[in-house]
N, C-alpha and C positions, 0 to 999 in steps of 0.2 A: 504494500500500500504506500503511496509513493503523497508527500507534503501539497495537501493543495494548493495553486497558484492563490494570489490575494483576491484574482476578482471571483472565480470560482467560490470564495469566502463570502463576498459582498453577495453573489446571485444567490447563495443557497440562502443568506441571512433574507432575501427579497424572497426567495419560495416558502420561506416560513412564515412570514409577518406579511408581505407583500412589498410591493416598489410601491412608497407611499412619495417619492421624492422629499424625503426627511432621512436624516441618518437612520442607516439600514439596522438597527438595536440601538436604546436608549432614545427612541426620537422625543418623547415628550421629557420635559425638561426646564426647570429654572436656573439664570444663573445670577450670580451676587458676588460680590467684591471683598474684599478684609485685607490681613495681614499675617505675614507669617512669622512667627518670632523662635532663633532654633535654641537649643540647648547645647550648653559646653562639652557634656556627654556626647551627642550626634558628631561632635570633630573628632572623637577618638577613633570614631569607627572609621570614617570615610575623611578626604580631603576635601571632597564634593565642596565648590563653591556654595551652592545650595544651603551648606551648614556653616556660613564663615563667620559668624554670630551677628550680622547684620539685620535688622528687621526688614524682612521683603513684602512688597505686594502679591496679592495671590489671588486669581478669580479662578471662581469655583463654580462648577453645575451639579446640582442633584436630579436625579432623572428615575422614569421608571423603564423595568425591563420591556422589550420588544422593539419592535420596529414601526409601530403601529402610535400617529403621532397624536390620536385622540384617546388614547386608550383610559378607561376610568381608574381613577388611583386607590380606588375603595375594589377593587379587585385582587383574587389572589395571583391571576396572571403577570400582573405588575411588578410582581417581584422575581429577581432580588434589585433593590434600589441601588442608584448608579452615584457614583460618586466620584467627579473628575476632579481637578487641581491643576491651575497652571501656574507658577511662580516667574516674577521677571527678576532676574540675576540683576546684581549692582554693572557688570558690563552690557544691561540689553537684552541680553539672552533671555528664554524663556524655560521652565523645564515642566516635565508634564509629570503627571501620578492618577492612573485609572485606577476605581476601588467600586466595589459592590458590596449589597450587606449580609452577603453569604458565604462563610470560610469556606471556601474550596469553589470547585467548576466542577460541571458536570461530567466532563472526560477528561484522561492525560492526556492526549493530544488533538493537535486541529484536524486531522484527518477523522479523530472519531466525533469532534463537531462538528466536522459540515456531513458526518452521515448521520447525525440530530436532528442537525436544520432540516436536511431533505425528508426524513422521515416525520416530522412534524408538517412541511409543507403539505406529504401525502399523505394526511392522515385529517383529513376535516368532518364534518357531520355527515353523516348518510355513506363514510366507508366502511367496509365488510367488514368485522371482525375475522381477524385479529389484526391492527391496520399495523403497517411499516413502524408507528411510533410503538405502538405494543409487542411486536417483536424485537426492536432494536432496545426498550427496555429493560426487558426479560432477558436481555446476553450481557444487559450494561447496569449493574444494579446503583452504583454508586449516580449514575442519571436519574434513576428511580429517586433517589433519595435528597438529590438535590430536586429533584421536582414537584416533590411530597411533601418536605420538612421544613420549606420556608417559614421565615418569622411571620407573625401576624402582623397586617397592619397597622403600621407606624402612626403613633401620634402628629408625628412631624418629620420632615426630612431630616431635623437637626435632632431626634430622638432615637437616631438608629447608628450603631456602630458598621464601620466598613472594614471590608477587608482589600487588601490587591494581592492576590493569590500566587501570582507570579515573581517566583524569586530574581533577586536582582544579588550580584556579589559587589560589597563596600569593601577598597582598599585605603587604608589609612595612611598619613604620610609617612609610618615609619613600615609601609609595606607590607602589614597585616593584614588579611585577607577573611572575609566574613560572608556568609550568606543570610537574606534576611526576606523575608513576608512584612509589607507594610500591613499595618492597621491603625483608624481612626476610629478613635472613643469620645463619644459624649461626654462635656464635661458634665452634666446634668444627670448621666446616665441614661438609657434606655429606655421606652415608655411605649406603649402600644394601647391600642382601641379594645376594649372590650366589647366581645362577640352583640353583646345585647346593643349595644352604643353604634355599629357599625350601619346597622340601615339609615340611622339618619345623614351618616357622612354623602354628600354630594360629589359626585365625579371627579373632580377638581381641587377637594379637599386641602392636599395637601400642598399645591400651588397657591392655596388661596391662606393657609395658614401661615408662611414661613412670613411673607412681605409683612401679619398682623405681628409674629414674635421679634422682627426686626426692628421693627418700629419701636417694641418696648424695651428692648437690650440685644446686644451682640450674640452670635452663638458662638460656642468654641469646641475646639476638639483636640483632644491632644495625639499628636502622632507619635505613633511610635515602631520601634523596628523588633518582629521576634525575630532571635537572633536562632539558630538552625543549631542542630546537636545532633550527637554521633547516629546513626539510623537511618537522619531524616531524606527524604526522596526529594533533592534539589529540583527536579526537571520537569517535576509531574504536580500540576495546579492540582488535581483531584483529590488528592489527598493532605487533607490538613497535618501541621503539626502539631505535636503535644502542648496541650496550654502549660504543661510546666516548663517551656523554654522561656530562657529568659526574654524579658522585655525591658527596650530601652527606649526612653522619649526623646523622641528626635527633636521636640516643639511643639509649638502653639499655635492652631490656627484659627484665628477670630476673625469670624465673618459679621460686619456692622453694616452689610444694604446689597441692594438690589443693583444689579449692573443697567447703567444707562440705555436706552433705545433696544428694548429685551428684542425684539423682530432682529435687526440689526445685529445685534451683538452676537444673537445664537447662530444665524447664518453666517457668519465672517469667523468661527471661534470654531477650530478641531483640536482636540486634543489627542497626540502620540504617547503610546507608552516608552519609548526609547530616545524620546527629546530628554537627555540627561546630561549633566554633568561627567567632568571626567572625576576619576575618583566612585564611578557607578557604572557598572556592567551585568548586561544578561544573562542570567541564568538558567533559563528557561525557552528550550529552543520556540515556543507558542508566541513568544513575544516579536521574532522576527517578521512572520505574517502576521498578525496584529498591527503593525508599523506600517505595514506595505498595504493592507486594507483600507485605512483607514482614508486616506486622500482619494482612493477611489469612491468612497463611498461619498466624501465630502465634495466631490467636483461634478457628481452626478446631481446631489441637491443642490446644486446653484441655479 
């Protein structure tokens, strides 16, 4: 089974969701501005400018899953929520960080996602039992379980932890060398709708809540990096690691508003996983095609 090309990526993400002319997954989506503040700890690991203890700007999207730009956020299909980051370096630069709020993905590699996608594409109302997604289930169990286990819905997009599944290796300047899973933690902690509470929530919910929590204070989230121990499977998103690895906070990122001309902003704004810094490398061959998707997917919705 041979790495599918990136557009082959973007079509099968269109045979699942459809060509909505929005980004081919994650199309609906808020985004908002803040700052990032790192921690002295985050320099030991990496040289990564990113960490050079300077307070950076940082705009931010939270999003729901799919490719589907109307999709209602009071749905369980909407998950896992999406959670992008772009920082602008003291030189201009920019650097990205893709996150979701579900530790792990649903396969080890892009070849057994795009035979996801297309098995969810063929697999709609009124197909035969046992349809393509029910077989490719039943061989894929850890798919199952990411497609079954989701968090309930979020109070708010700033009430749910994220993950970036995809390992990245941090070299230090004294050339130590680390592998690490990002994740974003509420400072407020976690918070979810209660099952009775959930009918009244309106389609829109959670786009309609975050500009009300803005308004009345910043959100924050502290990031931080688990750091990988002896066992763990570098290469393969699928499988989480042990929450007894260490964690180290990288920073602070406080979001205080809504980014100006949202129509505008969201069309003109991709974010890559491999816009990085030097002092940060991939580790995770999934992130290669990821990179190369992505501007396909972005030059199609112009």
């Amino acid at each position: 089974m041979s790495t599918p090309a990136p557009q082959q990526m973007v079509d099968a993400l269109y045979s699942a969701f459809g060509d909505n002319h929005s980004r081919a997954v994650h199309a609906k989506g808020i985004m908002a501005l803040g700052t990032f503040e790192p921690t002295a700890e985050a320099a030991t690991l990496t040289k990564a400018a990113l960490f050079s203890g300077k307070s950076l700007p940082v705009m931010v999207r939270f999003s729901n899953f799919t490719g589907i730009p109307n999709i209602p956020d009071n749905i369980g299909d909407a998950n896992p929520r999406g959670f992008a980051l772009k920082f602008t370096l003291a030189d201009g630069t920019t650097s990205d960080v893709v996150s979701h709020s579900f530790n792990g993905f649903p396969t080890a590699t892009t070849e057994e996602f795009r035979e996801l996608l297309l098995a969810i594409g063929a697999s709609g109302a009124g197909v035969a039992k046992p349809t393509s997604l029910d077989k490719f289930l039943a061989a894929h169990p850890i798919a199952t379980t990411f497609l079954t286990t989701q968090k309930p819905p979020a109070v708010s997009y700033a009430t749910l932890s994220y993950y970036g599944v995809n390992a990245f290796e941090y070299t230090a300047a004294n050339s130590q060398k680390s592998f690490v899973r990002y994740r974003f933690v509420p400072r407020d902690g976690e918070a979810f709708v209660p099952a009775a509470d959930l009918p009244a929530k309106g389609p829109n919910y959670l786009q309609e809540e975050l500009p009300q929590r803005l308004a009345k204070a910043p959100v924050l989230f502290d990031w931080c990096a688990q750091i990988s121990g002896p066992g763990d499977v570098i290469g393969d998103p699928s499988i989480a690691w042990p929450e007894s690895r260490r964690l180290v906070k990288l920073g602070t990122v406080r979001i205080d508003r809504l980014a100006p001309d949202p129509a505008a902003t969201e069309k003109a704004t991709m974010f890559r996983p491999l816009d990085v810094p030097a002092g940060i490398e991939p580790a995770d061959p999934m992130l290669g095609v990821r990179q190369a998707a992505y501007p396909l997917s972005f030059q199609h919705r112009q």
